[in-house]
C-alpha atoms as a printed R data frame, in Angstrom:
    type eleno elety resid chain resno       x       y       z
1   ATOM     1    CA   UNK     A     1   8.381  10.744  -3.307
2   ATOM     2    CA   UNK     A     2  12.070  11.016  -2.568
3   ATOM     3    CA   UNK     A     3  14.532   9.267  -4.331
4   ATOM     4    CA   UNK     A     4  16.125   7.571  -1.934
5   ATOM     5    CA   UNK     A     5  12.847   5.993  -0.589
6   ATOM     6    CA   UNK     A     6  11.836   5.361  -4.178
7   ATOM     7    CA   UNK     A     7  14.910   3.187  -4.403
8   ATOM     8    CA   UNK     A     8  14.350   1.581  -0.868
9   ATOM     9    CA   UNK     A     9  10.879   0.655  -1.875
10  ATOM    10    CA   UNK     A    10  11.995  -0.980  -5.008
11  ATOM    11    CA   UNK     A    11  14.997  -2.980  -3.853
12  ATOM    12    CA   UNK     A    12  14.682  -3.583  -0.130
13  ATOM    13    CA   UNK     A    13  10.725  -3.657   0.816
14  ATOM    14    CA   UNK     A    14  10.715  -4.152   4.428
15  ATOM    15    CA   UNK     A    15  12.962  -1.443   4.811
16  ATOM    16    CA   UNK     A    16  11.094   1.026   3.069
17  ATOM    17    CA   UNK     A    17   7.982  -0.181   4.940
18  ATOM    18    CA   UNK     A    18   9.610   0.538   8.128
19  ATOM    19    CA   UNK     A    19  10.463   3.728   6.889
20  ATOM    20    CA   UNK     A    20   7.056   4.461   6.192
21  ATOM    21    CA   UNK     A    21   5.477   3.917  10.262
22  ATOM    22    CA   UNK     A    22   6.638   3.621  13.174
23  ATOM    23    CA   UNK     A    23   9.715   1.232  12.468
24  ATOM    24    CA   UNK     A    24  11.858   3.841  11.021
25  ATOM    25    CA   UNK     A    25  13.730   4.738  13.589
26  ATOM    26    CA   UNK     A    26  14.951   1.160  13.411
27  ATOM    27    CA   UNK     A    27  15.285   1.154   9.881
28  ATOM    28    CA   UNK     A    28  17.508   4.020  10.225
29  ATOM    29    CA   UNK     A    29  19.669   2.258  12.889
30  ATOM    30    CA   UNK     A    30  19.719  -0.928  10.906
31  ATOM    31    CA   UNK     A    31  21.034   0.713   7.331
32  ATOM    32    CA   UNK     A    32  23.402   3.047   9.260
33  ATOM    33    CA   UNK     A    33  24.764   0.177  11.082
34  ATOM    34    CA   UNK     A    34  24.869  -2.279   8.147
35  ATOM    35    CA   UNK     A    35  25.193   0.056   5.040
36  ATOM    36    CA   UNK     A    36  27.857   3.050   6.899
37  ATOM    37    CA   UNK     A    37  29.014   0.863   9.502
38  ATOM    38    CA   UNK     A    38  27.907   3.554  11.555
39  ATOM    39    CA   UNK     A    39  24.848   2.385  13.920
40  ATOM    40    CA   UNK     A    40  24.760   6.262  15.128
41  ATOM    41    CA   UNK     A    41  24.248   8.004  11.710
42  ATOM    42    CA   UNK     A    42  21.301   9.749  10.747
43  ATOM    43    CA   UNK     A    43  18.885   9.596   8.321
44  ATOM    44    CA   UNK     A    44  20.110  11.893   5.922
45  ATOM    45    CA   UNK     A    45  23.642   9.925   5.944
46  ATOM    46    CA   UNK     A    46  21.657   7.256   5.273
47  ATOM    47    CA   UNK     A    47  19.667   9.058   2.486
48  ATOM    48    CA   UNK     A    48  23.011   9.854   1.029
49  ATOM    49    CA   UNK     A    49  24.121   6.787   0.935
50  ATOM    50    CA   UNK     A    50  21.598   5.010  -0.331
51  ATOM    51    CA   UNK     A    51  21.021   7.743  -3.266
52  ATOM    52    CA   UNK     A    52  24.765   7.040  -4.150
53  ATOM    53    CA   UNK     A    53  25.201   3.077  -4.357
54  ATOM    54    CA   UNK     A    54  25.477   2.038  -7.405
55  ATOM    55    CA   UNK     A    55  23.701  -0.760  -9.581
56  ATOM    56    CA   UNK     A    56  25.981  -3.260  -8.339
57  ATOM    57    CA   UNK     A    57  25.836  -2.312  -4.450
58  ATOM    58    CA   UNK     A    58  22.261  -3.020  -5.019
59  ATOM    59    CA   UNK     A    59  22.352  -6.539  -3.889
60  ATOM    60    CA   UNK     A    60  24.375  -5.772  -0.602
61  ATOM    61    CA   UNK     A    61  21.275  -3.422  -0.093
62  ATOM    62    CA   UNK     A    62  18.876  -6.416  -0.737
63  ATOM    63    CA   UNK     A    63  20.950  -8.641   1.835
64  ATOM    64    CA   UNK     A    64  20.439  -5.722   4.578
65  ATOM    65    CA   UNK     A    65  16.818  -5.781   4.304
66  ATOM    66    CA   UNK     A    66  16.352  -9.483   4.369
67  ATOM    67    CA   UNK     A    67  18.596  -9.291   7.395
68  ATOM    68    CA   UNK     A    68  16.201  -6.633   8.889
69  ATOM    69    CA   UNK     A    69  13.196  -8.398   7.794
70  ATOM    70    CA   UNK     A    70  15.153 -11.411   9.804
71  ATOM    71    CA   UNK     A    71  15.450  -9.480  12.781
72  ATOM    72    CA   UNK     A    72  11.667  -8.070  12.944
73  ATOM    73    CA   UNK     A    73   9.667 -11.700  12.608
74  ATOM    74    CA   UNK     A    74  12.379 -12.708  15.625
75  ATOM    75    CA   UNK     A    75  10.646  -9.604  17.654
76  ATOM    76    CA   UNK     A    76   7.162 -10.937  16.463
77  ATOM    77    CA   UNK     A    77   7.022  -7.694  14.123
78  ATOM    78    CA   UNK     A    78   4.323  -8.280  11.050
79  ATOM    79    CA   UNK     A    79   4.979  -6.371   7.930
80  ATOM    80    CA   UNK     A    80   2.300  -7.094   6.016
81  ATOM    81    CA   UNK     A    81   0.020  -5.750   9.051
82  ATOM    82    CA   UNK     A    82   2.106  -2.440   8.873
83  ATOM    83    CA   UNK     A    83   1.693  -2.316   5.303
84  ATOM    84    CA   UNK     A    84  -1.912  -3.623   5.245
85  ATOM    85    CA   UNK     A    85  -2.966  -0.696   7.892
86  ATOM    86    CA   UNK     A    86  -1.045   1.779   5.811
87  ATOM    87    CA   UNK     A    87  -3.504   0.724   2.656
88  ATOM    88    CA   UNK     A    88  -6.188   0.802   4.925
89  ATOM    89    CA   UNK     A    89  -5.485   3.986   6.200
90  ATOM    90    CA   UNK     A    90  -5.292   5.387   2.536
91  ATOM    91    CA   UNK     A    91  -8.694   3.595   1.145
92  ATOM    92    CA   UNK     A    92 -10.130   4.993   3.843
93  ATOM    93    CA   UNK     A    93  -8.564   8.728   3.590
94  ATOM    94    CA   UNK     A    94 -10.121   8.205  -0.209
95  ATOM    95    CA   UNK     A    95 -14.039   7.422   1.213
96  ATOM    96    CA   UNK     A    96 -13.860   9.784   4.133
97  ATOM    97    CA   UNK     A    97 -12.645  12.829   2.082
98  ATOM    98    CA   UNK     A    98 -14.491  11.573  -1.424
99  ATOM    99    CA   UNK     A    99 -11.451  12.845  -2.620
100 ATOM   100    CA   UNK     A   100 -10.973   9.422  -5.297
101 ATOM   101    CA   UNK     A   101  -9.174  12.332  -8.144
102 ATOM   102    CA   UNK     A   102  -6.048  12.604  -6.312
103 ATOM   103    CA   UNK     A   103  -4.657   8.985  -6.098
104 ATOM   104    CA   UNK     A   104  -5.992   8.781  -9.606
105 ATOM   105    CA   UNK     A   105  -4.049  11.721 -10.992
106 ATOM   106    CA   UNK     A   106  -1.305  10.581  -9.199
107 ATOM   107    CA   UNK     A   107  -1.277   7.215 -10.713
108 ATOM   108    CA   UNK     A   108  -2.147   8.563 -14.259
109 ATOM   109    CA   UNK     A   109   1.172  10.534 -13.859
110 ATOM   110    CA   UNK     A   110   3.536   8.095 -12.950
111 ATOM   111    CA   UNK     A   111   2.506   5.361 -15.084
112 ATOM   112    CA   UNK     A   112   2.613   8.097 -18.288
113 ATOM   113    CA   UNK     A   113   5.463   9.101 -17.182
114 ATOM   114    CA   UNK     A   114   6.923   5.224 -16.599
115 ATOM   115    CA   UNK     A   115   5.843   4.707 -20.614
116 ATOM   116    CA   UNK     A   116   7.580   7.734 -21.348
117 ATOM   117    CA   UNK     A   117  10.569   6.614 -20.369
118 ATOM   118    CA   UNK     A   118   9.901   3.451 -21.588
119 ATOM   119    CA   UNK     A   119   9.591   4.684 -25.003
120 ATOM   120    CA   UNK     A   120  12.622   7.020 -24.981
121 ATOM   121    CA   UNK     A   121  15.044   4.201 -23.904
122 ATOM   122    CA   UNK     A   122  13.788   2.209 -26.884
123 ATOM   123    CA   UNK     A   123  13.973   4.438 -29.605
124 ATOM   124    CA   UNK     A   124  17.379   6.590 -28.450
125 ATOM   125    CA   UNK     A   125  20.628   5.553 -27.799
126 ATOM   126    CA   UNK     A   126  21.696   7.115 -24.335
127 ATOM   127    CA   UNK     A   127  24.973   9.397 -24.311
128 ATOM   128    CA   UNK     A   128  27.121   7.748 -21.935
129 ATOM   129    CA   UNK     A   129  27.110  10.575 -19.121
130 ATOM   130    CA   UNK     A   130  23.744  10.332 -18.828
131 ATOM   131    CA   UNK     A   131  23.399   6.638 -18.435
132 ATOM   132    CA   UNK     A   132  23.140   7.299 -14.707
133 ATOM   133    CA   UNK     A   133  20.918   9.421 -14.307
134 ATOM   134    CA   UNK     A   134  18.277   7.784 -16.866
135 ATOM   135    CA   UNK     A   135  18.795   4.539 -14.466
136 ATOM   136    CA   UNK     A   136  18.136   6.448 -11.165
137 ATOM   137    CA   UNK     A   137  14.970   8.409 -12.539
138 ATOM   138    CA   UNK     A   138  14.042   4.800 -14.401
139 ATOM   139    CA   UNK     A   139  14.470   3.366 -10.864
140 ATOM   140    CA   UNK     A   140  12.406   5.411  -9.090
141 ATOM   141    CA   UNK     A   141   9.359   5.404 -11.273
142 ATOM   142    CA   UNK     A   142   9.516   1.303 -11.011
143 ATOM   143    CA   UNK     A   143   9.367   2.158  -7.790
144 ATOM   144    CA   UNK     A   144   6.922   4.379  -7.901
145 ATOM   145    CA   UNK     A   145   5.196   2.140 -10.444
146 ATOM   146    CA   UNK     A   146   4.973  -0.238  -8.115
147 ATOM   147    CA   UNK     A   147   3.421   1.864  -5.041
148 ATOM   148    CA   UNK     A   148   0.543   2.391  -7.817
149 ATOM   149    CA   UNK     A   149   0.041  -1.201  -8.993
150 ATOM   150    CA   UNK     A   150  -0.127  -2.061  -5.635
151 ATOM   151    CA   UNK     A   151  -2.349   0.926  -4.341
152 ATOM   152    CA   UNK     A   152  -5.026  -0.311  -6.904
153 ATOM   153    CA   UNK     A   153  -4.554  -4.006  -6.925
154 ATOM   154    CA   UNK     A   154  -2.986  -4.956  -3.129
155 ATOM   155    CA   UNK     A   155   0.081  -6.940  -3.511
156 ATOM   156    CA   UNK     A   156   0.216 -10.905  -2.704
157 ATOM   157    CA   UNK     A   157   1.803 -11.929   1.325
158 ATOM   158    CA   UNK     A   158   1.870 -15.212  -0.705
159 ATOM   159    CA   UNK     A   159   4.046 -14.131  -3.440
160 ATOM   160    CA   UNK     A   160   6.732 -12.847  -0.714
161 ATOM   161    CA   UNK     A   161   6.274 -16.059   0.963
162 ATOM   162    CA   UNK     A   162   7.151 -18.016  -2.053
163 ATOM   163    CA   UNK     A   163   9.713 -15.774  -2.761
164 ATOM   164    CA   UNK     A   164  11.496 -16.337   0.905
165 ATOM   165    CA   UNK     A   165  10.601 -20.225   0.135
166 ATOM   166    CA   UNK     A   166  12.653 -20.252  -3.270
167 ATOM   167    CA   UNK     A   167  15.114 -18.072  -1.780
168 ATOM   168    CA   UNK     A   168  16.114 -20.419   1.630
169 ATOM   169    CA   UNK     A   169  16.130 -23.404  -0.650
170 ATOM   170    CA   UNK     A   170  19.176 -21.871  -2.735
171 ATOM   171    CA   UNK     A   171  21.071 -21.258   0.503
């Protein structure tokens, strides 16, 4: 997994959905525009960019992709389908091949190495210079963590809608 889509998928989801079909030529178009002010870069200035904000830029990142999200129920555009038909299409990868090892070696990976890390942050103190880096590899194994959790288990449409609920109601 790349970093920068690691980081998309754990901080702005309907972005990183996009980026996974069909839609990401738009998602492109809507971080360059929003994120580089630049509606005409491409995706690796976008990569860049995203792989450089920083902890705090994160939330400006999380505004863009509620914006986007925004934008794609106004053009009748269903995540969740996207998203559903990409688990689909990766259940059903898993019965037609018989191949059931792979995302289970996968997933055994990333959530060993997710406790690793785990474990190492609580029982060492971190040098200052590396702080950043431990955060960005600790970022995209959440990430990654999370593609697993919900590879196995599906994720909840209801959760997100609660979530946008709670969300409007502080605005």
């Amino acid at each position: 997994m790349d970093n920068w889509k690691g980081i998309l998928g754990a901080v702005a989801p309907a972005l990183a959905t996009a980026f996974g079909g069909p839609l990401a030529g738009l998602a492109t178009k809507a971080l360059a525009d929003k994120l580089l002010g630049n509606p005409s870069a491409s995706q690796e200035d976008v990569q860049a960019a995203v792989e450089g904000l920083k902890p705090e830029d994160m939330v400006r990142l999380k505004e863009i992709d509620a914006g986007f999200k925004k934008s794609l129920v106004d053009a009748g555009i269903k995540l969740e389908e996207i998203a559903s038909a990409d688990r689909a299409s990766a259940r059903d990868r898993e019965i037609k091949t018989g191949d059931n090892w792979t995302p289970r070696g996968l997933a055994l990976i990333v959530v060993t190495g997710w406790m690793t890390v785990q474990w190492f942050l609580l029982n060492h103190v971190i040098d200052d210079t590396m702080r950043e880096l431990i955060a960005r590899v600790l970022g995209t194994l959440d990430g990654a963590l999370m593609l697993v959790l919900s590879y196995f288990f599906g994720s909840s449409s209801s959760s997100a809608q609660k979530n946008d609920i709670i969300s409007r109601a502080h605005k």
